[in-house]
Backbone as a printed PyTorch tensor [residue, N CA C, xyz], in Angstrom:
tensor([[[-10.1610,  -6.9380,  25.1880],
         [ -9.4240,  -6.1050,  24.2540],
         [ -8.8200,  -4.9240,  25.0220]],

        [[ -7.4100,  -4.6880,  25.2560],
         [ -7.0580,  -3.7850,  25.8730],
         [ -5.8410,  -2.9430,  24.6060]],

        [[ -6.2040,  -1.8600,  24.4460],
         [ -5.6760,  -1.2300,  23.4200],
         [ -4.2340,  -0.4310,  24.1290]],

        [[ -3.1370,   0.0530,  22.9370],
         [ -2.2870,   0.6620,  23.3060],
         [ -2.4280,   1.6270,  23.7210]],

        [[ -2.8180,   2.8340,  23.5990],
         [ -3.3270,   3.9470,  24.0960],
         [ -4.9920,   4.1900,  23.5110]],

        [[ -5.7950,   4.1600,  24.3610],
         [ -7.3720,   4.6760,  24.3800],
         [ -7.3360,   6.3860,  24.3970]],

        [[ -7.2030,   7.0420,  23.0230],
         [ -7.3620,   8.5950,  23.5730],
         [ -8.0890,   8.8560,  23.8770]],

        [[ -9.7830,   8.7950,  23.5320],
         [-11.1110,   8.7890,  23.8180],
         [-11.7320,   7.6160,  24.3790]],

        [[-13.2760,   7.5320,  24.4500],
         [-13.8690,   6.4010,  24.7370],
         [-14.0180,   5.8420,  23.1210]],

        [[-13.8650,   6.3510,  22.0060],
         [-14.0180,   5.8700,  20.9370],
         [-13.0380,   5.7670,  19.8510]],

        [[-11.7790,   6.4750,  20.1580],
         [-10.5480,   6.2910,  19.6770],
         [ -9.3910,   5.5940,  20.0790]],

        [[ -9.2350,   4.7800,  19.4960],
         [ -8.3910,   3.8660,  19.8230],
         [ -6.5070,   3.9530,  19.3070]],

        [[ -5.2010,   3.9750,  19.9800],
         [ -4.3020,   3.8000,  18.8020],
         [ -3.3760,   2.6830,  19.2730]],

        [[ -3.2120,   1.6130,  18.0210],
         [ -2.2210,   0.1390,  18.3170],
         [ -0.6830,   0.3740,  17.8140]],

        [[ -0.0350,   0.1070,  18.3040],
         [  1.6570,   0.4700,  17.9170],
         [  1.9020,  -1.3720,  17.3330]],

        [[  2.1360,  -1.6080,  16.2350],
         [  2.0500,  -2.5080,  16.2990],
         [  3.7400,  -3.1330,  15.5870]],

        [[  4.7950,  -3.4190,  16.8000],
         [  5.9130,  -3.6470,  16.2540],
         [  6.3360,  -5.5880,  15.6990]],

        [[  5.5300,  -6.2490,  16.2300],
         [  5.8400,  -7.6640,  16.1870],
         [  4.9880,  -8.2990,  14.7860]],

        [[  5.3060,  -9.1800,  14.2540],
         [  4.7860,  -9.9710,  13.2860],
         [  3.0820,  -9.7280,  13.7400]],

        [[  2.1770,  -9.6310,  12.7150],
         [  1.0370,  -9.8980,  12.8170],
         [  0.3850, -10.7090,  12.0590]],

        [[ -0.1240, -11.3620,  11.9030],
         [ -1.2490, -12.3220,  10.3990],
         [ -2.2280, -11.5360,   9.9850]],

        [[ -2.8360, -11.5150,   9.3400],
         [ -3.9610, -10.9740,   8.3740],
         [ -5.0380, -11.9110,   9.6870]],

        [[ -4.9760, -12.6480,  10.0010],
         [ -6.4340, -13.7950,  10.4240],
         [ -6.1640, -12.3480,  12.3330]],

        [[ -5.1520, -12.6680,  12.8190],
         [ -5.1580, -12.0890,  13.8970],
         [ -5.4750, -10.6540,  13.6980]],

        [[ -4.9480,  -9.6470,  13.0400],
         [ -5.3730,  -8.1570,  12.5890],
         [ -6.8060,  -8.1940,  12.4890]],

        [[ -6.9750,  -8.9280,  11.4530],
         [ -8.9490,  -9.0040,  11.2120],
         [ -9.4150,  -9.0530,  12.6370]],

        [[ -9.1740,  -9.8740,  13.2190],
         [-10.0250, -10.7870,  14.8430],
         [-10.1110,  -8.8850,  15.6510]],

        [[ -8.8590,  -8.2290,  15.7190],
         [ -8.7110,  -7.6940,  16.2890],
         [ -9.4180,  -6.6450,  16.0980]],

        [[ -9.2950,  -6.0910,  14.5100],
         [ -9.9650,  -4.9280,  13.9450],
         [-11.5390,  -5.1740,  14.6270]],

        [[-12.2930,  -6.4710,  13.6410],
         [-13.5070,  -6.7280,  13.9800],
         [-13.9690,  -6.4420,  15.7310]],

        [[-13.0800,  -6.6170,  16.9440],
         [-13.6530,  -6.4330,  18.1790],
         [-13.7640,  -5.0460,  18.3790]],

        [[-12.8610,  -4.2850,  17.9080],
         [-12.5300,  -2.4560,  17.7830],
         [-14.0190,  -2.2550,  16.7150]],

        [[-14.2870,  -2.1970,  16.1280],
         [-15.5160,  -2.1190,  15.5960],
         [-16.9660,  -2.7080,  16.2440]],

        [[-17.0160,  -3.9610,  16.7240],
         [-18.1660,  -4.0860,  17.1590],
         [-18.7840,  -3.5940,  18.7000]],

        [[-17.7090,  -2.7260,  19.1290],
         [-17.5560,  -2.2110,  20.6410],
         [-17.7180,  -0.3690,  19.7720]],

        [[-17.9220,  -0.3060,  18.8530],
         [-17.8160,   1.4290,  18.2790],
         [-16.2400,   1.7370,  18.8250]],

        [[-15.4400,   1.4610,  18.0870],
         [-14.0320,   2.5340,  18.8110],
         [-13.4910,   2.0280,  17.1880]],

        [[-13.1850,   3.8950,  16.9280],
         [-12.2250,   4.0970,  15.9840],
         [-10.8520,   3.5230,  15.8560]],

        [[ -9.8060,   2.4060,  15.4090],
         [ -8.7130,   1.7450,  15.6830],
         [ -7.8960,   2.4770,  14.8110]],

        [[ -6.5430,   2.4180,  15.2940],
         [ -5.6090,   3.3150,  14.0620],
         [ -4.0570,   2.5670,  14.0860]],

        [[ -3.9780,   2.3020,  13.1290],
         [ -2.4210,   1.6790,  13.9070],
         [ -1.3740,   2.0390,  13.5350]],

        [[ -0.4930,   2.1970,  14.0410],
         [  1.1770,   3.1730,  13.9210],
         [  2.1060,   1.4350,  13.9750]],

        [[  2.7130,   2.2040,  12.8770],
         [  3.8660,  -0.0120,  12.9080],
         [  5.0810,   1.0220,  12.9540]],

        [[  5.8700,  -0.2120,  13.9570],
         [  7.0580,   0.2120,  13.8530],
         [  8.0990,  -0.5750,  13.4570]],

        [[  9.4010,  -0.6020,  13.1900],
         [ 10.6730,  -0.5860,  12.1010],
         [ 10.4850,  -1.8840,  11.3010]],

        [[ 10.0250,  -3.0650,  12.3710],
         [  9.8940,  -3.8950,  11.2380],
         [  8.9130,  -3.7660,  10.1510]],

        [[  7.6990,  -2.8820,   9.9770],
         [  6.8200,  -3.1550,   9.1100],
         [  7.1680,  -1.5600,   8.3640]],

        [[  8.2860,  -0.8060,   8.5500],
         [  8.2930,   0.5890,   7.9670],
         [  7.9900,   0.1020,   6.2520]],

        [[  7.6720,   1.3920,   6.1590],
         [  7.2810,   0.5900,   4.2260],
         [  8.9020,   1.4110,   3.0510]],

        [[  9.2840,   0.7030,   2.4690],
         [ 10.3640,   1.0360,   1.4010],
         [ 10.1780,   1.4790,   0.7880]],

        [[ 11.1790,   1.3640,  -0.7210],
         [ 10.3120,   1.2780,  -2.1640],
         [  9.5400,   0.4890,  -2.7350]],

        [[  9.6710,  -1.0990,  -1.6450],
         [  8.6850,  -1.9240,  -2.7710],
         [  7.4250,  -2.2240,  -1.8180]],

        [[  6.6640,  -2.8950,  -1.9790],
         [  5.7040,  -3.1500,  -1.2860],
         [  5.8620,  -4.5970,  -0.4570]],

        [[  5.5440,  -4.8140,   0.8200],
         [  5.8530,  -6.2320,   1.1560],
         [  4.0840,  -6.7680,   1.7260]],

        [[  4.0510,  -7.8420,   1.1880],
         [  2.1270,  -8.0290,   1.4820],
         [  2.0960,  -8.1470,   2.7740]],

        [[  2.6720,  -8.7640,   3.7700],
         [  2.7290,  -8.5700,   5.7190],
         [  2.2500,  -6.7810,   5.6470]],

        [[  2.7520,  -6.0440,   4.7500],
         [  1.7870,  -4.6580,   5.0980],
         [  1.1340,  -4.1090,   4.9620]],

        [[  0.3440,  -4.7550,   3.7830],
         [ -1.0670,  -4.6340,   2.9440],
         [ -2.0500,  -4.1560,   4.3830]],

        [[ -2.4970,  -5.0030,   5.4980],
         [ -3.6510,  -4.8690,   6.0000],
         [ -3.0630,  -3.5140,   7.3290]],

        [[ -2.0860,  -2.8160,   6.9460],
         [ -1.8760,  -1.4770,   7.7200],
         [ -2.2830,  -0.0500,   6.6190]],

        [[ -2.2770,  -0.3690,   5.3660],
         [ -3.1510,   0.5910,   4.6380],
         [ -4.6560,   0.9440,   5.0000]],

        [[ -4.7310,   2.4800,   4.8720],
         [ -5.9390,   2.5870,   4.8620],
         [ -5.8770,   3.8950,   3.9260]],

        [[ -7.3190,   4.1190,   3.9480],
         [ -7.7600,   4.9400,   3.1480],
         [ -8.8540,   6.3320,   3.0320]],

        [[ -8.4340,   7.1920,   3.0010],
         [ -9.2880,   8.7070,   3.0250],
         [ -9.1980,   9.4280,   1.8180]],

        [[-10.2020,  10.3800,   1.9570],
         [-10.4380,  11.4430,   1.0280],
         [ -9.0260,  12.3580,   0.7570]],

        [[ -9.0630,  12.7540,   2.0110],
         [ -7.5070,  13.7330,   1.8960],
         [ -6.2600,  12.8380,   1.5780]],

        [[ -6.0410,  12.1420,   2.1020],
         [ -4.3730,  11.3860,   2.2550],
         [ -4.7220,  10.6140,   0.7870]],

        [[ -5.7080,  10.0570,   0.8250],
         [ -5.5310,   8.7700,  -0.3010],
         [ -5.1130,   7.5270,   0.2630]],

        [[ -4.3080,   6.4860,  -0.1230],
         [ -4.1320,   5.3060,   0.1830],
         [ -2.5720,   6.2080,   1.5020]],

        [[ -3.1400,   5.4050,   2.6100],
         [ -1.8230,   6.2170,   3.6870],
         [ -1.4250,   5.2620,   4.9630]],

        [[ -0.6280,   5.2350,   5.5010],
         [  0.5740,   4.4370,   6.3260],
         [  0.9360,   5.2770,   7.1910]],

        [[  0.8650,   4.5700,   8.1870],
         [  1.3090,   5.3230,   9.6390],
         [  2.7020,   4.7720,  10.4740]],

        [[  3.6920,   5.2400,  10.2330],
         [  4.8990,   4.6670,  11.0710],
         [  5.0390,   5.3130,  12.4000]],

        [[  5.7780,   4.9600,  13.4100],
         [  6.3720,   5.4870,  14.5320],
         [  7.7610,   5.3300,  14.7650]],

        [[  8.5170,   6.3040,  14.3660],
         [ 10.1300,   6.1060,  15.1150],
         [ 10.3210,   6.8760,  16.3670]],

        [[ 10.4440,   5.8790,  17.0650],
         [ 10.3880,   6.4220,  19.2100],
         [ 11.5160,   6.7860,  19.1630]],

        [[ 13.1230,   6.5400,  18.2840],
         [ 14.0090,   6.9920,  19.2300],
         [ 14.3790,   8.3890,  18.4130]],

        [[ 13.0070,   8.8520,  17.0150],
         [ 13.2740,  10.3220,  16.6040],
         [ 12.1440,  10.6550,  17.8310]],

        [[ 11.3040,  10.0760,  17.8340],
         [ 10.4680,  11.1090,  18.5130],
         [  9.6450,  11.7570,  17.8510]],

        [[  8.7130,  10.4270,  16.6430],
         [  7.8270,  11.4640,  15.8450],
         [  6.7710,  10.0280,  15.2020]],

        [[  5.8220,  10.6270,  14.2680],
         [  4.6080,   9.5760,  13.8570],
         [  5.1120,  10.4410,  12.1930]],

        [[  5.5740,   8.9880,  11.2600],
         [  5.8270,   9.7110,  10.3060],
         [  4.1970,   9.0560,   8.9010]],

        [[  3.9050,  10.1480,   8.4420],
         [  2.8160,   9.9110,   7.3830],
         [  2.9960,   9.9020,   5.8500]],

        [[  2.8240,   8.6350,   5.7210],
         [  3.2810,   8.2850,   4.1040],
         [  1.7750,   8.2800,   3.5240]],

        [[  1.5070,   9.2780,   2.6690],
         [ -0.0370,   9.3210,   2.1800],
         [  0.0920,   9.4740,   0.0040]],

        [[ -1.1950,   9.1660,  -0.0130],
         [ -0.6930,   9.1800,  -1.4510],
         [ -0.2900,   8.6300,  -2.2560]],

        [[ -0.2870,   7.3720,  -1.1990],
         [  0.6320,   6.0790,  -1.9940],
         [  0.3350,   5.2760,  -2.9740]],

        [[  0.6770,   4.9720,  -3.9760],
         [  0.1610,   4.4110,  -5.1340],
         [  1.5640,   3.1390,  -5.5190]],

        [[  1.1130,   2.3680,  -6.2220],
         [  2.0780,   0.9490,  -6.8390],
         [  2.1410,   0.9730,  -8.0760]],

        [[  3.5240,   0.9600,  -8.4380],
         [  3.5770,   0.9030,  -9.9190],
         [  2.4610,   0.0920, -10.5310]],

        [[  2.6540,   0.4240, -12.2710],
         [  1.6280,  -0.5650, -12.9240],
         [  2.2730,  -2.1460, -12.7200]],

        [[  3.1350,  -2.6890, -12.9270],
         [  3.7480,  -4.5120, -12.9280],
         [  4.2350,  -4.7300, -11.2110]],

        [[  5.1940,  -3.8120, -11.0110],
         [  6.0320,  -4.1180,  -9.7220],
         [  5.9750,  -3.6160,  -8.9960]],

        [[  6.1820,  -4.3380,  -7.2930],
         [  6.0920,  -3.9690,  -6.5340],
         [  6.4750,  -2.2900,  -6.0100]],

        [[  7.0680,  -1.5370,  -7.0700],
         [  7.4270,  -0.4860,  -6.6710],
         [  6.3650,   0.6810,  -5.9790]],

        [[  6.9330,   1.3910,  -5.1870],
         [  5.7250,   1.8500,  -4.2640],
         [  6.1990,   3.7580,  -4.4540]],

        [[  5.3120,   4.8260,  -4.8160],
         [  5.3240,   6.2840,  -5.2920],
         [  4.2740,   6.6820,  -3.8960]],

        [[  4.9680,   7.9090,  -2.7110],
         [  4.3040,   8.4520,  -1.8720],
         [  5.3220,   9.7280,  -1.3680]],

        [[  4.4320,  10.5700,  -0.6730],
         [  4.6610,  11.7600,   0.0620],
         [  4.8190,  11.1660,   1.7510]],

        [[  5.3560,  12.4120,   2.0760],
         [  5.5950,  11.9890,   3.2760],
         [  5.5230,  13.4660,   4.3990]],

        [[  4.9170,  12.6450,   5.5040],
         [  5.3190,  13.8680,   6.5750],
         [  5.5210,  13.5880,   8.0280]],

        [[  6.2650,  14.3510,   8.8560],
         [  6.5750,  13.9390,  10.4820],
         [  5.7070,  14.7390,  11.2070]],

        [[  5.1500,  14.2240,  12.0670],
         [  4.6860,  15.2280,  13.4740],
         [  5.6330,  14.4490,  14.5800]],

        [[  5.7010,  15.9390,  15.3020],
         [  5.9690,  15.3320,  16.7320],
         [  5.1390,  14.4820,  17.8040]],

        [[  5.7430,  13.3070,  18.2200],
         [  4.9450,  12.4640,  18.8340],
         [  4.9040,  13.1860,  20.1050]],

        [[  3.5620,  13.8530,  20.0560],
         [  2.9830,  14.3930,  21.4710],
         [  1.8720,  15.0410,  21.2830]],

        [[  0.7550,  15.5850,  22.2550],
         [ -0.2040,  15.9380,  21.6950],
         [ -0.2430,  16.9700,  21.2000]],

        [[  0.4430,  17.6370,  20.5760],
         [  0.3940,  18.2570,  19.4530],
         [  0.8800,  17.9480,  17.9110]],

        [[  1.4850,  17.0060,  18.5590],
         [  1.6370,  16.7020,  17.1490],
         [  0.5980,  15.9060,  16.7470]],

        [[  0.5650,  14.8860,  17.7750],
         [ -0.7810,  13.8870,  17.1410],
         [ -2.0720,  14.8420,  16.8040]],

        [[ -2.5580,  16.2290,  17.1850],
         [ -3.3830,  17.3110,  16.6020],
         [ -3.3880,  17.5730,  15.3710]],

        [[ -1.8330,  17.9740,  14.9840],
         [ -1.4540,  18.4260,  13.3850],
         [ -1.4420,  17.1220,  13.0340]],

        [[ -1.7540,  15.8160,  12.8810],
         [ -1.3310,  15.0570,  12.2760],
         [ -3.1240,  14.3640,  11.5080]],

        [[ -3.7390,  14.8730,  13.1890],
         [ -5.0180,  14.5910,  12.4440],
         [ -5.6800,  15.8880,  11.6400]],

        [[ -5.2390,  16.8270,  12.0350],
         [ -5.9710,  17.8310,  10.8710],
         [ -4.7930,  18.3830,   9.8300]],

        [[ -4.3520,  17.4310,   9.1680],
         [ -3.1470,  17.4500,   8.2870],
         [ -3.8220,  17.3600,   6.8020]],

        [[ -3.8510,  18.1540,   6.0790],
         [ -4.2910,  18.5260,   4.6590],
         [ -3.4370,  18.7340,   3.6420]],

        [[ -2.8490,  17.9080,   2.6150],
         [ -2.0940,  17.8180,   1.9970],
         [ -2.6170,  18.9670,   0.7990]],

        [[ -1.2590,  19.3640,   0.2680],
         [ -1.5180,  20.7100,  -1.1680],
         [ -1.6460,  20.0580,  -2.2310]],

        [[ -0.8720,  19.4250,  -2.8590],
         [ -0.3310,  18.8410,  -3.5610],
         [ -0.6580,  17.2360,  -4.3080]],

        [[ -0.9870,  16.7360,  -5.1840],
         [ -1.2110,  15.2380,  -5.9200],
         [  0.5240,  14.7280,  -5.7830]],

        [[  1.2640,  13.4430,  -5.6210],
         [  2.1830,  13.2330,  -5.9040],
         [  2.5290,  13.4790,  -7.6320]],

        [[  3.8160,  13.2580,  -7.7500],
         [  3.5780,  13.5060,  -9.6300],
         [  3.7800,  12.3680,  -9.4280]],

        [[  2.8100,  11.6880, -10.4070],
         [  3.3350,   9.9030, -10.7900],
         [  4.3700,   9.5730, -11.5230]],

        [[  5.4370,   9.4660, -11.8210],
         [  6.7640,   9.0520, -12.6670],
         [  6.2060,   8.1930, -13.9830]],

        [[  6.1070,   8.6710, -15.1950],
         [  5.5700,   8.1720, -16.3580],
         [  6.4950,   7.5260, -16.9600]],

        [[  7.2210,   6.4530, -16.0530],
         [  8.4400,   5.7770, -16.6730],
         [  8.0520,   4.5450, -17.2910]],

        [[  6.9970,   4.1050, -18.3170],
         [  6.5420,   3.0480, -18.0110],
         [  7.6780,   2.3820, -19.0120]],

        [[  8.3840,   2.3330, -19.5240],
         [  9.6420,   1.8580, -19.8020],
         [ 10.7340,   0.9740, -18.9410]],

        [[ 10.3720,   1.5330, -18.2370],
         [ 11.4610,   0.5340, -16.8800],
         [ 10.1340,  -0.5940, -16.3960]],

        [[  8.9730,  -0.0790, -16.2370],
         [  7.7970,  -1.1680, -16.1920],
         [  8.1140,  -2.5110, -17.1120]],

        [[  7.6850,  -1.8750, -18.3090],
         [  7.6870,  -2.9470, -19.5480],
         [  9.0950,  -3.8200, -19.1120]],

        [[ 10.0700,  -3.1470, -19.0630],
         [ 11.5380,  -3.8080, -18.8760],
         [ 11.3310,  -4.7670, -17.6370]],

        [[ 10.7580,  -4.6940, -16.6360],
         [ 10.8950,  -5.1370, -15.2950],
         [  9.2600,  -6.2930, -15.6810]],

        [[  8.3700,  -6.3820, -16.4530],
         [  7.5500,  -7.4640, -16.7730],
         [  8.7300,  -8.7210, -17.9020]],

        [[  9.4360,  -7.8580, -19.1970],
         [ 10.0300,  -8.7660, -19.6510],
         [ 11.5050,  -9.3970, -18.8950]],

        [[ 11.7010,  -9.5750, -18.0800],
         [ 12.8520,  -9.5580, -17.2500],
         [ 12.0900, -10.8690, -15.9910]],

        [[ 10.9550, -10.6360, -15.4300],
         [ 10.0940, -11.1840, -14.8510],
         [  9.6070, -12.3870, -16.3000]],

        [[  9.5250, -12.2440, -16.9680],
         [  9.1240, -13.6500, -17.9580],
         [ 10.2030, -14.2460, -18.3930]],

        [[ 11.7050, -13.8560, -18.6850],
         [ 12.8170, -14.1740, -18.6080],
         [ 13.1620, -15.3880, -17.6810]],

        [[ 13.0890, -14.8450, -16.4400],
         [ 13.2210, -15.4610, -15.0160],
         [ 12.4100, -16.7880, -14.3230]],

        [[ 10.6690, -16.6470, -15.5140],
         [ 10.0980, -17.6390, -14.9310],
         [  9.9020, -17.4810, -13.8780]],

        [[  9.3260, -16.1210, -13.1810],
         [  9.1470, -15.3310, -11.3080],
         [  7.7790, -16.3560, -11.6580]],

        [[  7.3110, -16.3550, -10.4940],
         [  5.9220, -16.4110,  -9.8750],
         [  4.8440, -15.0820, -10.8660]],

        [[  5.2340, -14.1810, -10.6150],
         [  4.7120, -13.3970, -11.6840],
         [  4.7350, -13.1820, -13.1730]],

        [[  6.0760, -14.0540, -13.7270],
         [  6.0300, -14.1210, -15.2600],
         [  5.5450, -15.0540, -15.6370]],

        [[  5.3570, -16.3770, -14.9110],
         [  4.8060, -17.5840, -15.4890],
         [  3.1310, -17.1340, -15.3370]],

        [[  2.6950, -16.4430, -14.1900],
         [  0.7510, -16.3730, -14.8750],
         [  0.8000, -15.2380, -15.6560]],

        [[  1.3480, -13.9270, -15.9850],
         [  1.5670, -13.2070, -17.0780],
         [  1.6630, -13.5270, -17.9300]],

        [[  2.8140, -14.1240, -18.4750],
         [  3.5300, -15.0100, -19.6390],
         [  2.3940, -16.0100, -20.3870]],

        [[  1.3250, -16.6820, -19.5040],
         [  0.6960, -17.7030, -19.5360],
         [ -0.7000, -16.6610, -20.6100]],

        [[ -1.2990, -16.0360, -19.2560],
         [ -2.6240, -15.4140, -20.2370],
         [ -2.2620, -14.0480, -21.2940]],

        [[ -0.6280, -13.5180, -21.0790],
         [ -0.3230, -13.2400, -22.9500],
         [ -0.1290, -13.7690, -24.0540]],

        [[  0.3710, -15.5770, -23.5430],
         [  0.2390, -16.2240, -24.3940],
         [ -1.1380, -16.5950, -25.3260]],

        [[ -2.3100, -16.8170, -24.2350],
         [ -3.3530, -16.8960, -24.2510],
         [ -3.8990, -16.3470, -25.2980]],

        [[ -3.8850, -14.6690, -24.3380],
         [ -4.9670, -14.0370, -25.3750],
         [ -3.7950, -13.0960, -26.6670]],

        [[ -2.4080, -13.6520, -27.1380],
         [ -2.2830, -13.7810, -27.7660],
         [ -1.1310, -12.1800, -27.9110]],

        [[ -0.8020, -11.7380, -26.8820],
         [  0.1790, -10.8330, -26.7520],
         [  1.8190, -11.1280, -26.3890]],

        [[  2.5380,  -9.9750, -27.3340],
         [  3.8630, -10.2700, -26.3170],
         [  4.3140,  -8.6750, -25.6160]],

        [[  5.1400,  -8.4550, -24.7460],
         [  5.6510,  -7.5470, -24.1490],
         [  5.3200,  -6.1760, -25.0170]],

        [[  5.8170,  -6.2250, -25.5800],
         [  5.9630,  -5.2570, -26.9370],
         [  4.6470,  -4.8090, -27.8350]],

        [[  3.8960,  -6.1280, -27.5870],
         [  2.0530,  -5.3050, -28.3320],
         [  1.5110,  -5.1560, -27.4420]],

        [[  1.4280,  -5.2240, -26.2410],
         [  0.2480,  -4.9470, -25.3090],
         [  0.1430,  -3.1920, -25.2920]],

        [[ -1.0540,  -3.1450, -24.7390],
         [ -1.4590,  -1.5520, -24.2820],
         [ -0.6510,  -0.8230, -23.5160]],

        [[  0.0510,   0.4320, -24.0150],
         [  0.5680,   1.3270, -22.8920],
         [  0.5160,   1.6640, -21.7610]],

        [[ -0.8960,   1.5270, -21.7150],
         [ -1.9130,   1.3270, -20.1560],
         [ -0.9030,   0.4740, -19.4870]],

        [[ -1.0830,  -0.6630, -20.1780],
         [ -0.4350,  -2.1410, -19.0910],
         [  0.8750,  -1.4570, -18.1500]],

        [[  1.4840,  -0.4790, -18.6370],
         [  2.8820,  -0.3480, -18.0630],
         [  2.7920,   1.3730, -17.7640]],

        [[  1.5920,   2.0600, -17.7070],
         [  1.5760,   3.3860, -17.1130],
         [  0.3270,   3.3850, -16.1680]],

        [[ -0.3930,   2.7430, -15.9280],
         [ -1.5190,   2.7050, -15.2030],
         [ -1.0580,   2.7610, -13.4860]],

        [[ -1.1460,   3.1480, -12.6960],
         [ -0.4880,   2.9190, -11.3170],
         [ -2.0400,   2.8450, -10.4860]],

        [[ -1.8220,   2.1060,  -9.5630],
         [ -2.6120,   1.2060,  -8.6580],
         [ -2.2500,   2.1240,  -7.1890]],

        [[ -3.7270,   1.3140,  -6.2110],
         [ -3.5450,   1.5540,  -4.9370],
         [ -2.6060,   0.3370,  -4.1330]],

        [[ -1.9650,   0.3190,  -3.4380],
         [ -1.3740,  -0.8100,  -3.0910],
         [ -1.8120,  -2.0150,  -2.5760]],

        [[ -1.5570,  -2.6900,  -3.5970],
         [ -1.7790,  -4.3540,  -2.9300],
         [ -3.0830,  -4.6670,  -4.3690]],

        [[ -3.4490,  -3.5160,  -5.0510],
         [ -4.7350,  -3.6630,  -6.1300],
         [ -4.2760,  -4.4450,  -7.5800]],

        [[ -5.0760,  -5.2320,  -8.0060],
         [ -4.5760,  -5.9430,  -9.0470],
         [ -4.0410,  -4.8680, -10.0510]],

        [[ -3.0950,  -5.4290, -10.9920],
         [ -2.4810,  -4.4120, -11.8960],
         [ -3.8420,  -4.2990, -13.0360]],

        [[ -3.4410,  -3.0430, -13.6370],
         [ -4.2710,  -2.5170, -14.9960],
         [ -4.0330,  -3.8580, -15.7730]],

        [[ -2.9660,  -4.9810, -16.0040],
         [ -2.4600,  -5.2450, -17.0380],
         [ -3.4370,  -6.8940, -16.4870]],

        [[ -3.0810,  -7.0960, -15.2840],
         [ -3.6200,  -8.4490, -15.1740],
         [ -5.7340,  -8.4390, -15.1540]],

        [[ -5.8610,  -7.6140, -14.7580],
         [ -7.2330,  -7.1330, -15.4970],
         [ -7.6970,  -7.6050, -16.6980]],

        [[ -6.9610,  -6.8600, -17.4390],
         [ -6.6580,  -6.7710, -19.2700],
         [ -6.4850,  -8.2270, -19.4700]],

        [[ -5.6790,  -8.8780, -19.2060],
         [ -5.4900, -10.2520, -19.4970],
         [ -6.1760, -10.9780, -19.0460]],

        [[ -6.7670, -11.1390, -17.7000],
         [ -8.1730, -12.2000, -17.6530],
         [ -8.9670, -11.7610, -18.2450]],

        [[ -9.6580, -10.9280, -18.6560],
         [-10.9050,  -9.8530, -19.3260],
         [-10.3370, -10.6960, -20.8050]],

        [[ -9.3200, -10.5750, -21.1100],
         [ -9.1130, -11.1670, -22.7690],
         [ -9.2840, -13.2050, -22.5910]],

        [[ -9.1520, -13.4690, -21.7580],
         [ -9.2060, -14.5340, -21.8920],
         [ -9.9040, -15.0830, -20.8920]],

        [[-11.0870, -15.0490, -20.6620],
         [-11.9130, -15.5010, -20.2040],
         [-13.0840, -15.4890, -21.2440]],

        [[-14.0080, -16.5970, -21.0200],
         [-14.7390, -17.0480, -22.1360],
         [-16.1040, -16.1850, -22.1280]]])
């Protein structure tokens, strides 16, 4: 295991710009752990995160007390490690709500970046209107996501329009099952 930069004997940091798998990340994480070294990984342009969520970036989340659910990018030709913390997923869609901040890539910045203390909660956008719209639009379409939706509202006997408010204001950590698909196996399961 030879890491991208070793800052310590127990800190480790991976720049990780090329396709990765979930099976290879794991292999890798697991050797950074059973050797004691803290792993951290900074992705660059191909895995930067948008507005929506893409699952190839699920296993670069992590998670703390301060930041909350948080993402580590690197843009080399600004010349900085940018920190998306806070991040939360709409209640239905992939849509993705976070803060953001730059340090300078150097050791000072990588300093402020680890003793970086956010003020502030994001405000969550209580639009759950464009939610509801973007589930019935998704059952319209027959997505991958409206046909098992569509399926256990049929089930347990809902349409768009009676379900719980919850279903379409609840916001998630990313990649976490929705409030709504919860609700619907919980109703229809025996």
């Amino acid at each position: 295991l030879r890491a991208d930069v070793l800052a310590t004997p127990l800190l480790a940091f991976e720049v990780q710009c090329a396709p990765l798998s979930k099976g290879e990340f794991a292999h890798r994480h697991a050797l950074y752990q059973a050797i004691g070294i803290k792993d951290v990984w900074l992705v660059g342009r191909r895995h930067f995160l948008g507005e929506k969520l893409k699952q190839t970036q699920l296993i670069f989340f992590r998670e703390n007390r301060c930041w909350g659910s948080y993402y580590l990018e690197i843009h080399q030709e600004a010349g900085l490690i940018r920190l998306k913390y806070q991040i939360r997923q709409a209640p239905v869609s992939q849509t993705l709500l976070y803060r953001q901040v730059d340090f300078a890539l150097d050791a000072e910045g990588i300093a402020a970046l680890w003793h970086f203390r956010p003020l502030l909660s994001p405000p969550l956008a209580d639009d759950w209107v464009k939610e509801r719209d973007y589930l019935d639009q998704q059952l319209k379409e027959k997505s991958k996501l409206g046909q098992k939706l569509g399926e256990l509202m049929y089930l347990a006997g809902y349409t768009v329009f009676t379900l719980p408010k919850e279903a379409f204001s609840t916001w998630r950590r990313p990649g976490e099952k929705s409030w709504l698909l919860k609700f619907l196996q919980q109703k229809t399961s025996p």
